[in-house]
N, C-alpha and C positions, 0 to 999 in steps of 0.2 A: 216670153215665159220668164216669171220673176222664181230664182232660184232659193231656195230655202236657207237665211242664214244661219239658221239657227243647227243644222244637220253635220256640220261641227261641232260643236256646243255639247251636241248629244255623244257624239265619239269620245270628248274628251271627259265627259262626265260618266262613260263608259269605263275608259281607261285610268281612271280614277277610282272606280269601284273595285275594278278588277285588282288594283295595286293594295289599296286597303287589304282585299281580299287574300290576298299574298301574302301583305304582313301580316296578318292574321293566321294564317298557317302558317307563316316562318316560326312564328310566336309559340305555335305548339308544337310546330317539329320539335324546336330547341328542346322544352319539357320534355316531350317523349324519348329524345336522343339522350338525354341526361341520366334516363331512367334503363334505358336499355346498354343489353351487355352484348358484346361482340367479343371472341374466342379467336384466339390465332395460337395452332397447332406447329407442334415442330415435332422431331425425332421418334415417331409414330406415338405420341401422344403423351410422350415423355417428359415434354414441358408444355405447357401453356398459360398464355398471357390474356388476361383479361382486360380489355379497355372498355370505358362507357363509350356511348355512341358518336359523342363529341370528342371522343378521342383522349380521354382523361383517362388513367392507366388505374387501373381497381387491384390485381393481384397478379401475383406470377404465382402456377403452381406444380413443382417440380416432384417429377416420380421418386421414392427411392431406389429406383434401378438407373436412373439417370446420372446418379455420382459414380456409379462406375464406368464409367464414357473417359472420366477426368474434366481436370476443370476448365481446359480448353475446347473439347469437343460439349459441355455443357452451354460454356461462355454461348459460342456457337447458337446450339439449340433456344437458347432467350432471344437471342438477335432473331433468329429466323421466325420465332414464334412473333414476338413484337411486330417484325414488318410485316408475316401474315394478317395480324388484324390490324393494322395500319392499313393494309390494301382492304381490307374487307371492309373497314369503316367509311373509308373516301369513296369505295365505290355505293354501299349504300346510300351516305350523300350525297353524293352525285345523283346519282338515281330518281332518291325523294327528293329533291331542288327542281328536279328536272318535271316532276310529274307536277309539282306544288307551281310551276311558272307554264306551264303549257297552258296556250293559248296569247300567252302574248308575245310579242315579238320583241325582246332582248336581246339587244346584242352580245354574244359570250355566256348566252346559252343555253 
């Protein structure tokens, strides 16, 4: 039984489709993420920091009851807010990389 050479061929013009196909949606994540806003909360909602989805900082926007905290405990509230949508943003992309590469097999993930 003569074995089919060409049944490689087809795999790799498979996984060649599928990789187009990837960067093809990496291509509009990047747009979409650009375009969206992610919100990270601090000091029950006393500050908050807007980043785009790619993680580009848009605005910070402080209560005015939040100056009377001082401006240590405010300093504070920006960091916390900041690293909340820093984690909110990484895990989203995490997330959408993850949905946009399923199916193939990448190492790291």
């Amino acid at each position: 039984m003569v074995k089919n050479p060409f049944g490689k061929m087809k795999e790799l013009a498979d996984a060649f489709k599928k990789a187009q196909e990837v960067q093809q949606g990496a291509q509009e994540l990047q747009a979409e993420l650009e375009q969206l806003e992610i919100e990270g909360i601090a000091g029950d909602g006393l500050v908050k920091v807007i980043m785009s989805g790619n993680q580009e900082p848009r605005r910070v926007e402080i209560a005015p009851d939040a100056l009377n905290h001082g401006a240590e405990a405010l300093s504070a509230m920006v960091t916390t807010a900041m690293q909340d949508a820093y984690s909110k943003s990484t895990e989203m992309m995490r997330s959408r990389m993850e949905e946009l590469t399923s199916g193939l097999n990448l190492p790291g993930f």
